[in-house]
C-alpha positions as CSV (number, residue, x, y, z in Angstrom):
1,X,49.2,-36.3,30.8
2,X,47.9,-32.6,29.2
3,X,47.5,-30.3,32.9
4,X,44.6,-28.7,31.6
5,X,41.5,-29.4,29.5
6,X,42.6,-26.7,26.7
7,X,46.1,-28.3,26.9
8,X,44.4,-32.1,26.7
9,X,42.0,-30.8,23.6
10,X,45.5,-29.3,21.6
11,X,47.3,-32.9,22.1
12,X,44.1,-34.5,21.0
13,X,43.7,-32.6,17.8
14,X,47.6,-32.7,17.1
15,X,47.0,-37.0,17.7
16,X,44.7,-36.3,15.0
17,X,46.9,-34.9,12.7
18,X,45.6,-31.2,13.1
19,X,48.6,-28.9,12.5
20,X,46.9,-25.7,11.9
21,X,44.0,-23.8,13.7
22,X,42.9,-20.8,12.0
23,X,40.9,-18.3,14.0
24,X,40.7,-14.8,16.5
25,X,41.0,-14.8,19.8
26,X,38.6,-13.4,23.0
27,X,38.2,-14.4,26.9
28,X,36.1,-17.1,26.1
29,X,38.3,-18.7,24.6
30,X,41.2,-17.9,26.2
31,X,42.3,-21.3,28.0
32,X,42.4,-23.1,24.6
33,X,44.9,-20.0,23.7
34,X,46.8,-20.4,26.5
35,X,47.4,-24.2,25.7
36,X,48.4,-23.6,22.3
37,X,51.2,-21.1,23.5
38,X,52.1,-23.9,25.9
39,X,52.5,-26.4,23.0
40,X,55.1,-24.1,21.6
41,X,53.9,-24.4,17.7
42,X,52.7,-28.6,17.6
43,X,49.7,-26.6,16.1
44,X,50.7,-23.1,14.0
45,X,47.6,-21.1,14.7
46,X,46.9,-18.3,12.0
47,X,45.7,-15.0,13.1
48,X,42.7,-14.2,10.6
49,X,41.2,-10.3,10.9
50,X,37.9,-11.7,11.1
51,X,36.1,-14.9,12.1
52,X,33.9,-15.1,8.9
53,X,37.5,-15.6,7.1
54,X,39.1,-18.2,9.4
55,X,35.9,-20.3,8.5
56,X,36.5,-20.0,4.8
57,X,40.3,-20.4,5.5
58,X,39.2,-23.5,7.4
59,X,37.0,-24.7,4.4
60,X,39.5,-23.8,2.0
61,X,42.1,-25.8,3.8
62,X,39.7,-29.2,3.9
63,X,39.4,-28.4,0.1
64,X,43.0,-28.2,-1.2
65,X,44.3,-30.6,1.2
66,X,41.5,-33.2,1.8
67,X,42.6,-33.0,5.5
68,X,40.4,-32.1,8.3
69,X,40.3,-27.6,8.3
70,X,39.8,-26.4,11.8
71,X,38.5,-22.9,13.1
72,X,38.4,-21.7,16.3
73,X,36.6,-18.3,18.3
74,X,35.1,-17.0,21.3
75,X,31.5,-16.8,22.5
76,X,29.1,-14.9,21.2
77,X,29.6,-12.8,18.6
78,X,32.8,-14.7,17.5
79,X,30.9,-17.7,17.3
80,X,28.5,-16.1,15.2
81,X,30.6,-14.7,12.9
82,X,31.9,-18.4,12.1
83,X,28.7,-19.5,10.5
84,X,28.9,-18.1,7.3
85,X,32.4,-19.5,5.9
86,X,31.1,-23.3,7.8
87,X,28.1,-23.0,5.5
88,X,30.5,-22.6,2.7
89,X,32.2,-25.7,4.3
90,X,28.8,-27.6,5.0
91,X,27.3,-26.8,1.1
92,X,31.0,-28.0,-0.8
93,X,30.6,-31.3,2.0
94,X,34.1,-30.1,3.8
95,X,35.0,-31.6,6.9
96,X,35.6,-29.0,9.3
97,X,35.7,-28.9,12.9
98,X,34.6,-25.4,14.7
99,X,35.6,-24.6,18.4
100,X,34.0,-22.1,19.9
101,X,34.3,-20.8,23.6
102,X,31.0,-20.2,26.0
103,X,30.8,-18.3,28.8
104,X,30.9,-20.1,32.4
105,X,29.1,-22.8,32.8
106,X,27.1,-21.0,36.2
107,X,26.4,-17.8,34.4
108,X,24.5,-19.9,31.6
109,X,20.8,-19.2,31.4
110,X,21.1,-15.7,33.0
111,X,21.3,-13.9,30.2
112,X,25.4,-13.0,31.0
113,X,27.2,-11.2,28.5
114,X,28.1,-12.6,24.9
115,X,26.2,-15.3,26.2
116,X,24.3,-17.1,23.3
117,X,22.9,-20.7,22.8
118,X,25.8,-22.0,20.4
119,X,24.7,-25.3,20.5
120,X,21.7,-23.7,18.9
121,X,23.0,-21.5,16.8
122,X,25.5,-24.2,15.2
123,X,22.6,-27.0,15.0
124,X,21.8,-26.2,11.1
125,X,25.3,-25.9,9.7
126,X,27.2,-28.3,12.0
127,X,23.9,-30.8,12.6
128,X,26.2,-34.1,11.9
129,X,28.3,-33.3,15.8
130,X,28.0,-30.5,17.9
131,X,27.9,-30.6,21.7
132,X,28.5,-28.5,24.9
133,X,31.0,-29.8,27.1
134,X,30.0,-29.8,30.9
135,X,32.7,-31.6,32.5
136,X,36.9,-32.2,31.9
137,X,36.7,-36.2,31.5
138,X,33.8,-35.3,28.2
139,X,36.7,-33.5,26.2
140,X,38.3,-36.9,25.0
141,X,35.2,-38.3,23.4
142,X,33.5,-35.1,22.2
143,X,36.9,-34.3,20.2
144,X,37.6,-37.8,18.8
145,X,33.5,-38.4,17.8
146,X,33.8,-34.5,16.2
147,X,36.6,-35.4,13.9
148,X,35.7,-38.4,13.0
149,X,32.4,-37.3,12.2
150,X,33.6,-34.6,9.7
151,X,36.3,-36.5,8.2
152,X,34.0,-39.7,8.1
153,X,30.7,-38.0,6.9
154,X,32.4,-34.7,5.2
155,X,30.4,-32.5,7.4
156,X,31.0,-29.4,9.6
157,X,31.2,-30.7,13.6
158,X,31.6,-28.0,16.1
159,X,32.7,-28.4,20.1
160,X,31.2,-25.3,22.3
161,X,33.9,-25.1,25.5
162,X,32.6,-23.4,28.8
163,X,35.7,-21.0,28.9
164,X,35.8,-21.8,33.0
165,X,35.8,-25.4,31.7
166,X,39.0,-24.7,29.6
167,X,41.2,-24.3,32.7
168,X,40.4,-26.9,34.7
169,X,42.5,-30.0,35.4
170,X,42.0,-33.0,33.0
171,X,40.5,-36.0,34.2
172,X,40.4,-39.1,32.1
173,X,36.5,-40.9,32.0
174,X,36.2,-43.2,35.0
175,X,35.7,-46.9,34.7
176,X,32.6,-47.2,35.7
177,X,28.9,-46.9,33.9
178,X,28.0,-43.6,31.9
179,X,31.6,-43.0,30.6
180,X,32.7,-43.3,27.2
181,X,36.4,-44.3,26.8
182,X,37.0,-43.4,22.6
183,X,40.0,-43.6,20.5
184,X,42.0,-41.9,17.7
185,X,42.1,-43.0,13.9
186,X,40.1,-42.7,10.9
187,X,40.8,-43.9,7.6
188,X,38.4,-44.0,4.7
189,X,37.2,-47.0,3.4
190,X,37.7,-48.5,-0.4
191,X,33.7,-47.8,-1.5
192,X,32.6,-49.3,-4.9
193,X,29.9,-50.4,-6.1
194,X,28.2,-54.4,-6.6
195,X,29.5,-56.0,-9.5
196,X,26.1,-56.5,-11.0
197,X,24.9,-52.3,-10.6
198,X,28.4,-51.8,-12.2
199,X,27.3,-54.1,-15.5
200,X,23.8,-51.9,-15.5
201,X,25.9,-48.9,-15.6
202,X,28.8,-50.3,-18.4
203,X,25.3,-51.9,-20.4
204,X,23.8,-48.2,-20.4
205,X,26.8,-46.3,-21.3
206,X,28.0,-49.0,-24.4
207,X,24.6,-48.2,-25.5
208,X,24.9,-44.6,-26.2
209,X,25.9,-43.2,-28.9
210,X,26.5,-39.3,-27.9
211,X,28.2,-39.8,-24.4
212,X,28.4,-36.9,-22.3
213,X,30.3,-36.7,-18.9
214,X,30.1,-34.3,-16.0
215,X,32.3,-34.2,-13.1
216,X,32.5,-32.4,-10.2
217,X,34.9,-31.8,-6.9
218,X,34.2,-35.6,-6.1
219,X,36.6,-36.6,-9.0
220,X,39.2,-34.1,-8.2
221,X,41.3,-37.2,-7.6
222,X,40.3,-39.0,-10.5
223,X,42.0,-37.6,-13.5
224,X,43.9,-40.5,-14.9
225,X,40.3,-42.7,-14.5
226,X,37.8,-39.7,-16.2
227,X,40.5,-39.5,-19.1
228,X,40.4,-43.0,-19.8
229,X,36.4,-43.4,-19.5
230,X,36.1,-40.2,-21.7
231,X,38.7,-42.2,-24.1
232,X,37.2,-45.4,-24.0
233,X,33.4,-43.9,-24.7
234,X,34.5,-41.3,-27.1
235,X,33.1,-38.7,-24.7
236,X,33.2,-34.8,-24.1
237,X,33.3,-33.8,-20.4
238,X,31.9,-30.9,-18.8
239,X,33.4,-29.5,-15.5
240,X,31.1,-28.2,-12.9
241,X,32.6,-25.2,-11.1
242,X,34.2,-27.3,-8.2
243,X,35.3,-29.9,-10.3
244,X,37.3,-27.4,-12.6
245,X,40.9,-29.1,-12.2
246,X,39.6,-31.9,-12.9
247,X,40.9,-32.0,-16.4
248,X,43.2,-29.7,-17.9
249,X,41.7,-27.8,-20.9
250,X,44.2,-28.6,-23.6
251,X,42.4,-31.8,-23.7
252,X,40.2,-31.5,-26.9
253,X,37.3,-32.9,-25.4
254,X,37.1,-30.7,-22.5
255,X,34.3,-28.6,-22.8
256,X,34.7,-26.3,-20.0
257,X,32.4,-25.0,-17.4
258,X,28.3,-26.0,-17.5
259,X,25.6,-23.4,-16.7
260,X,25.0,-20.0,-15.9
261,X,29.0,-19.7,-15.9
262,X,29.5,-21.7,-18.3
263,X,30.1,-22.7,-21.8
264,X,28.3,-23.0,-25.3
265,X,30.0,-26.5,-26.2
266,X,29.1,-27.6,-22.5
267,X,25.6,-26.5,-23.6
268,X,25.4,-28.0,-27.1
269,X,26.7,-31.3,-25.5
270,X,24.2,-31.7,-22.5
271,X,21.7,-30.4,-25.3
272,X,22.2,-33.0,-27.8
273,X,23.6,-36.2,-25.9
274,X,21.7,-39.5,-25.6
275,X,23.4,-40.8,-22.5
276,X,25.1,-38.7,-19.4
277,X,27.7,-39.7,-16.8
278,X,27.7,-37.6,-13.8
279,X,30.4,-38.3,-11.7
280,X,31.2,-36.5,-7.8
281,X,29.1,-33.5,-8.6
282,X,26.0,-31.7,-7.4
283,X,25.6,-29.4,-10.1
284,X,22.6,-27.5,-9.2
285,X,21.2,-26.0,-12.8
286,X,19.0,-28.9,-14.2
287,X,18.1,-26.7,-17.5
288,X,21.9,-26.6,-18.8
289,X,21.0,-30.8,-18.2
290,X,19.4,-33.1,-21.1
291,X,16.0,-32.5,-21.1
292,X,14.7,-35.5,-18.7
293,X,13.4,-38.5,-20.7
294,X,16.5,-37.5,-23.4
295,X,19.1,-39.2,-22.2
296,X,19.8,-42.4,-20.1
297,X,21.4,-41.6,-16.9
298,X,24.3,-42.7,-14.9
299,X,25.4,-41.4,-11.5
300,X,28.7,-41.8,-9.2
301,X,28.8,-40.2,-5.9
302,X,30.6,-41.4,-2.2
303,X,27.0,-39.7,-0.9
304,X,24.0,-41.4,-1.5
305,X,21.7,-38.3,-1.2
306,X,23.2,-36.3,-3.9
307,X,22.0,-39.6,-6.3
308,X,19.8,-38.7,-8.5
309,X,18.6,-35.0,-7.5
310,X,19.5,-33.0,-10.8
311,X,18.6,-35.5,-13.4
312,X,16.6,-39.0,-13.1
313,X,19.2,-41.5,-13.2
314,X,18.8,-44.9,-14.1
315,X,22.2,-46.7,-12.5
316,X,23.3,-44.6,-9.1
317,X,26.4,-46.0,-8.4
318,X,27.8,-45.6,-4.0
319,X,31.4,-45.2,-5.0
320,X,34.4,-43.3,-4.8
321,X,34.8,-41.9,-8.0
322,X,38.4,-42.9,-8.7
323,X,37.8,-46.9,-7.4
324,X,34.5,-46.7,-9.3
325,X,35.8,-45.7,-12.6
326,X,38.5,-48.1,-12.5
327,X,36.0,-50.7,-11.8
328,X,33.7,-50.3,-14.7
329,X,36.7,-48.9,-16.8
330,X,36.7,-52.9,-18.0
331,X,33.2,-53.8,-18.5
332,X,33.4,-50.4,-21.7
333,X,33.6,-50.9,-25.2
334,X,35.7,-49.0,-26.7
335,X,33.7,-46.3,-29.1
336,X,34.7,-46.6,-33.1
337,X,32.3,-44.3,-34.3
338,X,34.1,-41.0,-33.9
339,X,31.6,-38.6,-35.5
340,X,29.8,-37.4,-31.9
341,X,33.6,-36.8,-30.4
342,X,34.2,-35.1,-33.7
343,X,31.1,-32.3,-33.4
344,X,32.3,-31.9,-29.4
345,X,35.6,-31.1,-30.6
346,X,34.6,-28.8,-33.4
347,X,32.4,-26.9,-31.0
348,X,35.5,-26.3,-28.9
349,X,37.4,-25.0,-31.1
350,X,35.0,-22.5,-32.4
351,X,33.8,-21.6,-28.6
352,X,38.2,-20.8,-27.9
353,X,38.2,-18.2,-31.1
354,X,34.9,-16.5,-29.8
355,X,36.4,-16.4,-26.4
356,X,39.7,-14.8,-27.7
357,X,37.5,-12.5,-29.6
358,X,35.9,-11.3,-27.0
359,X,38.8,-11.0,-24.8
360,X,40.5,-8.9,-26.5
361,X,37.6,-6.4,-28.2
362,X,38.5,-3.0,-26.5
363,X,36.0,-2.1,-23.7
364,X,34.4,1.5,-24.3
365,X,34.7,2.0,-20.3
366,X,37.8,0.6,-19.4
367,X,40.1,-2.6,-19.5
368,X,37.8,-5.5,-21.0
369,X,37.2,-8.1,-17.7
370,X,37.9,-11.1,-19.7
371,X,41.4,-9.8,-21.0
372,X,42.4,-9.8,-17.6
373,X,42.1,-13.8,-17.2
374,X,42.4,-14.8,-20.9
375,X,46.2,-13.0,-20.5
376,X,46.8,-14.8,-17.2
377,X,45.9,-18.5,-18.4
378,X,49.1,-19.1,-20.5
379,X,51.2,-17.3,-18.1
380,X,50.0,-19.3,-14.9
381,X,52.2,-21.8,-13.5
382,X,51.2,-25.6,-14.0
383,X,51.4,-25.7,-10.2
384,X,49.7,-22.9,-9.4
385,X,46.8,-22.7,-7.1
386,X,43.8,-20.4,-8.3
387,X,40.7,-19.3,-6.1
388,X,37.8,-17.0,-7.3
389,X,35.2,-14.8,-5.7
390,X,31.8,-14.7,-7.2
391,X,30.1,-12.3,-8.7
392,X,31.0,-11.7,-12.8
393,X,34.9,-12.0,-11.8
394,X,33.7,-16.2,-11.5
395,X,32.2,-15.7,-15.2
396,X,35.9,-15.2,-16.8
397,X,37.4,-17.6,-14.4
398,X,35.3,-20.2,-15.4
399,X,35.4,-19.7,-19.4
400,X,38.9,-17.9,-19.7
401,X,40.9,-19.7,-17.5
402,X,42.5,-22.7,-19.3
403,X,43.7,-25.2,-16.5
404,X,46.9,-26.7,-16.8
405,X,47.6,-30.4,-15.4
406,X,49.0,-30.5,-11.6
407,X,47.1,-27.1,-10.9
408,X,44.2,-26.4,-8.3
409,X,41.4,-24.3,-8.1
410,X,38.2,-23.4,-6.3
411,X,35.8,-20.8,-4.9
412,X,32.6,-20.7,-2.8
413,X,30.6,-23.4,-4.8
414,X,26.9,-24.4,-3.4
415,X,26.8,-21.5,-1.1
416,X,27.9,-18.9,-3.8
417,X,29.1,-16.5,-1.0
418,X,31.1,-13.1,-1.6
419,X,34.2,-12.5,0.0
420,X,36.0,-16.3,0.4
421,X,39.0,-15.8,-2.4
422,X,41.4,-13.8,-0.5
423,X,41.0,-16.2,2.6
424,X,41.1,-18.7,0.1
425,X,44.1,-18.0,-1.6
426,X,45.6,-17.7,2.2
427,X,45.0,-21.2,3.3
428,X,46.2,-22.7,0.2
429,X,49.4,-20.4,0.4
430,X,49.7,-21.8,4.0
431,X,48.9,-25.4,2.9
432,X,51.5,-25.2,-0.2
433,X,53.6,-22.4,0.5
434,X,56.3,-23.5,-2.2
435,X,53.5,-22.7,-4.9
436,X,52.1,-19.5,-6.5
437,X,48.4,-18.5,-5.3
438,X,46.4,-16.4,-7.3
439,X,43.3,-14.7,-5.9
440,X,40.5,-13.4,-8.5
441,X,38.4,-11.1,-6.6
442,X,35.8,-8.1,-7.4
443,X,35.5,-4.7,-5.8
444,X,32.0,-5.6,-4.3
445,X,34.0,-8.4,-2.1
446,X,37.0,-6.9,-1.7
447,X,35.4,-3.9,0.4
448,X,33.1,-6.3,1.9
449,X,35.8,-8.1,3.4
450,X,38.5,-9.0,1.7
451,X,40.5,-6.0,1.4
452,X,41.6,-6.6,5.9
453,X,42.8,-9.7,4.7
454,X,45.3,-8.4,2.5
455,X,46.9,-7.3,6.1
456,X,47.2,-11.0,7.4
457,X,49.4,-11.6,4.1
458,X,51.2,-8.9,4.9
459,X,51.7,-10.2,8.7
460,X,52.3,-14.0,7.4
461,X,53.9,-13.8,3.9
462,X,57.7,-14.0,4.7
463,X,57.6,-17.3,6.1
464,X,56.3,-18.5,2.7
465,X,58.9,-20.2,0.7
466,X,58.0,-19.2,-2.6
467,X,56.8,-15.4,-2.0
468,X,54.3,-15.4,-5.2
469,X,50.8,-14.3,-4.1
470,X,49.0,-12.3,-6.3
471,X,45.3,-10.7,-5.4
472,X,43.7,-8.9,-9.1
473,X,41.2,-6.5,-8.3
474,X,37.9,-6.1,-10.9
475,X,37.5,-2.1,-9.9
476,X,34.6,-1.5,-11.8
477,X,32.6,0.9,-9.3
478,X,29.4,-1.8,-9.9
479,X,28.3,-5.0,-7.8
480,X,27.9,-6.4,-11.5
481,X,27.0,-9.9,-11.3
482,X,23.8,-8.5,-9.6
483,X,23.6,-5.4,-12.1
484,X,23.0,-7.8,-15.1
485,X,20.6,-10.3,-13.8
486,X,18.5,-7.1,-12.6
487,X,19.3,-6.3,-16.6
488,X,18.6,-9.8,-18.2
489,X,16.7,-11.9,-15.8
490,X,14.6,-9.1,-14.4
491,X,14.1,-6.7,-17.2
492,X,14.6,-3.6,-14.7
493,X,17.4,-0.9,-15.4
494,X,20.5,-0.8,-13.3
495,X,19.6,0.2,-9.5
496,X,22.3,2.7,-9.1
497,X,21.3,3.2,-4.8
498,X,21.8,-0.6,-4.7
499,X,24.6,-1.1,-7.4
500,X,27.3,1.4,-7.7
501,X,30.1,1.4,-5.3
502,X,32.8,3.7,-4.6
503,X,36.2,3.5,-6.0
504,X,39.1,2.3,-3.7
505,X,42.8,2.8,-4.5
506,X,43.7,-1.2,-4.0
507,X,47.3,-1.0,-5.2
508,X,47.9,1.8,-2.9
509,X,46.5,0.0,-0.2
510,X,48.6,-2.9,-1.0
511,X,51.8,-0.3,-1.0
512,X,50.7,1.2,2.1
513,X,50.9,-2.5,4.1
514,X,54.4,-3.6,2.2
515,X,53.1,-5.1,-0.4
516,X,53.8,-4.7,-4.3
517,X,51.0,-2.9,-6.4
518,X,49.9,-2.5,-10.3
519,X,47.2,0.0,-11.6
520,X,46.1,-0.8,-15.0
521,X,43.9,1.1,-17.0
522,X,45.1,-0.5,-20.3
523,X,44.4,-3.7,-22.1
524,X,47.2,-3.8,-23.5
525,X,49.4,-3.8,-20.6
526,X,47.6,-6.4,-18.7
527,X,50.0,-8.9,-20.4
528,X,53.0,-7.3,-18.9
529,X,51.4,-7.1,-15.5
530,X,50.9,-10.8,-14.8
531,X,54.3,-11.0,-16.2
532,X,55.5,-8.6,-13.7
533,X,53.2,-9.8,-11.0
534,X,54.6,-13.3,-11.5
535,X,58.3,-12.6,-11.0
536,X,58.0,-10.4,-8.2
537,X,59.7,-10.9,-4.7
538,X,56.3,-10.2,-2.6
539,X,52.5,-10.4,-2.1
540,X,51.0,-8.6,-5.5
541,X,47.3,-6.4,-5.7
542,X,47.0,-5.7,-9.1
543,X,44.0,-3.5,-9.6
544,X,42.2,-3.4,-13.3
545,X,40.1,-0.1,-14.0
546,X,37.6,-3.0,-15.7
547,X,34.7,-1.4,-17.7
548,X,31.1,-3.1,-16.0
549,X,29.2,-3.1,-19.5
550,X,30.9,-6.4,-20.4
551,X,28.0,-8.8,-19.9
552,X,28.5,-11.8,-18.2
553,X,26.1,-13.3,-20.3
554,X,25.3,-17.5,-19.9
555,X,25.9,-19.8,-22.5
556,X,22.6,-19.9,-23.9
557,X,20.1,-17.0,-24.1
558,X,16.6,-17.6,-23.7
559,X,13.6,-15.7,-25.6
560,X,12.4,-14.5,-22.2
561,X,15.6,-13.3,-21.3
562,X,16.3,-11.6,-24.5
563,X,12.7,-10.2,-24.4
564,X,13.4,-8.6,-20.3
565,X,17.0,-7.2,-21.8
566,X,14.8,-5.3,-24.1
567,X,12.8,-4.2,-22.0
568,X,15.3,-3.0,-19.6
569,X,16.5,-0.9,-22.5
570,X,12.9,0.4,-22.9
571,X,12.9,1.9,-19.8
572,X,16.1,3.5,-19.8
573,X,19.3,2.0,-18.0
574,X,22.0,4.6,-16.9
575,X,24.5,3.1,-18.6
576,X,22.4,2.3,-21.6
577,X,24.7,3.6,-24.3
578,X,27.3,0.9,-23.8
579,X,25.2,-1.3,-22.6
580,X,23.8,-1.4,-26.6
581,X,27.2,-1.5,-28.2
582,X,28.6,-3.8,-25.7
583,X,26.0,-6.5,-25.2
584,X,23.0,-6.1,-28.1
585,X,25.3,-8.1,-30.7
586,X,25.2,-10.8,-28.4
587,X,21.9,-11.3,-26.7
588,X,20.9,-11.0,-31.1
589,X,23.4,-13.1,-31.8
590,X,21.6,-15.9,-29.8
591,X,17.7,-15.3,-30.4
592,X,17.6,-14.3,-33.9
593,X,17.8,-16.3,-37.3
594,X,20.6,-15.7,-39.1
595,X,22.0,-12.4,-36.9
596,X,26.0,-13.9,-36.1
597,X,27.9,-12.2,-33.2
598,X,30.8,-10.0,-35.0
């Protein structure tokens, strides 16, 4: 029997199948500490530099895994800093469990120091489970119903532990009325749909004629079945940001990302279809969707309240994607007319040439952005694992980056949030330590946070069993996601007070902590880099000089935002004399009869 309540909560989680805890320490929490040092490494715990990261380490980890990601940090402001990487967790429908310490249970309500209303604080982000304990013989239940909830429901729980509570003796609940006596094991169930909503859905999609598909994280594990549907229908799929390794991209009816990140076939397709399949997605944009009332609809989700919220569906189908598709795979007939997959693929192959051209068009202010990840997609490993930052460093991730089969990938996805790749990368090194990680991250969050990170590889990255971890740096002195939407979507000139940034030697930093660095200033050594960064014995920074009038521009320019481009250049942008060679052809390209991007 566990002596203490922090020693009875580490057994529990362990009975669960937790194996890692990612967090920071502090007095509040310090029993639960003390009880993972007395379990002598059941659970590893990993030492983030900042709570904010453990969360996204703890998000990342439910993400590449599917396992349960727990974080853990004191009262107060430890707690607080949690929030923000579980809202990445609670938006992506993550299940991870947050501990948090409180201060003693007598001092609450008199306003004691660090002494905040957690229970509170957490309700939004961790609404499905989150309690206070008050007594020892609560822990068993409150930690069985908390994982189970998040596993179950693919929510954020969090526990709040009284830090005088954490060192009392354990007592099991009492056989007698008011006591809960709960149980480990969770497993989740087969989910598909009736028979009779699965011949609606088959009867819709044998009916269209321009099929398009668009899957999300919730067919991650779905490859073989999408491939076959896609087959069988004679469709082109779309992949939303989170559902990215879905499909690898030598497939020639991959389209490639969908929206403001996203791709002109993806575009044309959504654009031009008659019937759409959306399958485990939340895709948020419903203008790079058909236009409603232009296409029949048909939606698969495990979630019943992300049915029919982006586009008005007329079969929404309970499932798991993978059990689903192989459910109606039968009730298909197969597709003979071939023209609609024949445009799809001829858009493809025109959208791959622009790309290249693009990628490889010198930059007038430095190393083009998109060189840097068009080189690194034939050089990454099929088994690598790939995380992004947003900001315009998730533009040429999702475009340039050609996934190869067996490979994973991901990045902040409904909350959007700066500064989750490096912690990213982290948990996925620690998850799969025999593969390589790649982290693509931008100067804006790499000073924000991601940059102390860099010393928790450093501390961790020698008990890795394949050494390849490789952070590339977009120093381009400009927050520049925000920079051209205050250009195109806005029609105001750069804000240099808000915008510019200062330049930080990464790779030296990188030196400085033991790790390997590379400082290019050179398209045509970025090549060479990856090469180098790939075969090296430690944790890589490579940091690109990248030139910030590249625009990120979406698939599909609009008249108004042509019209506010011009008008930004009507008032006079600082960096207006690149800005015209660099990005005019394009936004032209798209609004005007006849004018061709060259």
């Amino acid at each position: 029997m566990a002596a203490t309540v922090g020693d009875f909560l580490v057994d529990r989680l362990h009975a669960w199948g937790v194996r890692r805890i990612y967090g920071y320490p502090g007095d509040g929490i310090n029993g639960v500490f003390g009880a993972l040092s007395r379990a002598k490494g059941k659970i590893e715990f990993i030492q983030a530099r900042h709570e904010e990261m453990a969360a996204f380490m703890a998000s990342a980890h439910a993400k590449f895994t599917g396992e349960l990601g727990v974080c853990i940090a004191t009262s107060g402001p430890g707690a607080a800093h949690l929030v923000t990487g579980l809202y990445d967790a609670r938006l992506d429908h993550m299940p991870v469990l947050a501990i948090a310490g409180q201060q003693a249970r007598a001092a609450l309500g008199g306003h004691y120091q660090q002494e905040v209303d957690l229970p509170a604080m957490f309700k939004d982000v961790a609404g499905a489970f989150v309690q206070q304990a008050s007594v020892p013989s609560q822990i068993r239940h409150l930690v069985d119903r908390a994982v189970r909830i998040a596993l179950s429901e693919r929510k954020v729980t969090a526990l709040v532990l009284p830090n005088d509570l954490q060192d009392l003796d354990y007592e099991p609940p009492g056989r007698k009325h008011g006591t809960l006596h709960s149980g480990v094991g969770y497993r989740a169930p087969k989910t598909v749909p009736q028979d009779d909503d699965l011949q609606r859905a088959a009867d819709v999609l044998n009916d269209g004629k321009k099929v398009a598909i668009l899957v999300g994280a919730g067919a991650l594990h779905a490859t073989d079945e999408v491939i076959a549907i896609a087959e069988k229908l004679g469709a082109g799929v779309a992949k939303a940001l989170l559902g990215k390794a879905v499909l690898p991209d030598d497939l020639p009816f991959v389209t490639g990302s969908i929206g403001l990140l996203g791709t002109e076939p993806s575009y044309k397709m959504m654009t031009e279809c008659d019937t759409l399949l959306m399958i485990g997605s939340g895709f948020p944009y419903s203008e790079f969707l058909p236009k409603e009332g232009a296409a029949r609809g048909v939606q698969i989700d495990i979630k019943a309240d992300m049915l029919s919220i982006r586009y008005p569906m007329e079969v929404n189908l309970v499932g798991d994607s993978a059990e689903t598709l192989r459910a109606l795979l039968p009730l298909l007939q197969q597709k003979t007319d071939h023209a609609w997959r024949e445009d799809i693929e001829s858009w493809i192959g025109d959208w791959w040439k622009k790309l290249e051209k693009r990628a490889i068009e010198p930059a007038k202010g430095g190393v083009n952005p998109q060189r840097t990840v068009w080189e690194l997609s034939p050089r990454v490993p099929a088994n690598a694992i790939v995380t992004s930052d947003s900001g315009s460093v998730a533009n040429w991730y999702a475009r340039d980056l050609k996934i190869k089969r067996g490979m994973k990938c991901s990045l902040s996805g409904g909350l959007a949030s700066m500064g989750a790749a490096v912690p990213y990368a982290i948990a996925a090194k620690f998850a799969y330590p025999e593969r390589p990680v790649i982290a693509l991250v931008g100067d804006g969050a790499m000073q924000m946070n991601n940059m102390a990170e860099l010393i928790t590889v450093a501390k961790y990255w020698k008990q890795w069993s394949d050494p390849r971890w490789i952070c590339m740096v977009l120093n381009n002195e400009d927050l520049n996601q925000v920079t051209w939407e205050q250009r195109v979507m806005e029609g105001d000139p750069k804000f240099e007070a808000s915008q510019d940034i200062p330049s930080v030697p990464y790779h030296k930093f990188a030196e400085l902590i033991g790790l390997k660095g590379f400082y290019v200033d050179d398209d045509e050594r970025m090549a060479a880099v990856w090469d180098e960064a790939l075969a090296a014995d430690r944790p890589v920074v490579i940091e690109v000089k990248a030139d910030p009038n590249v625009p990120p521009l979406p698939p599909h320019i609009t008249i108004a935002q042509a019209k506010a481009f011009a008008t930004t250049l009507m008032k006079g942008d600082p960096s207006q004399s690149h800005v015209i060679v660099d990005t005019a052809k394009q936004v032209l390209s798209a609004v005007l009869p006849g004018h061709k991007e060259k």
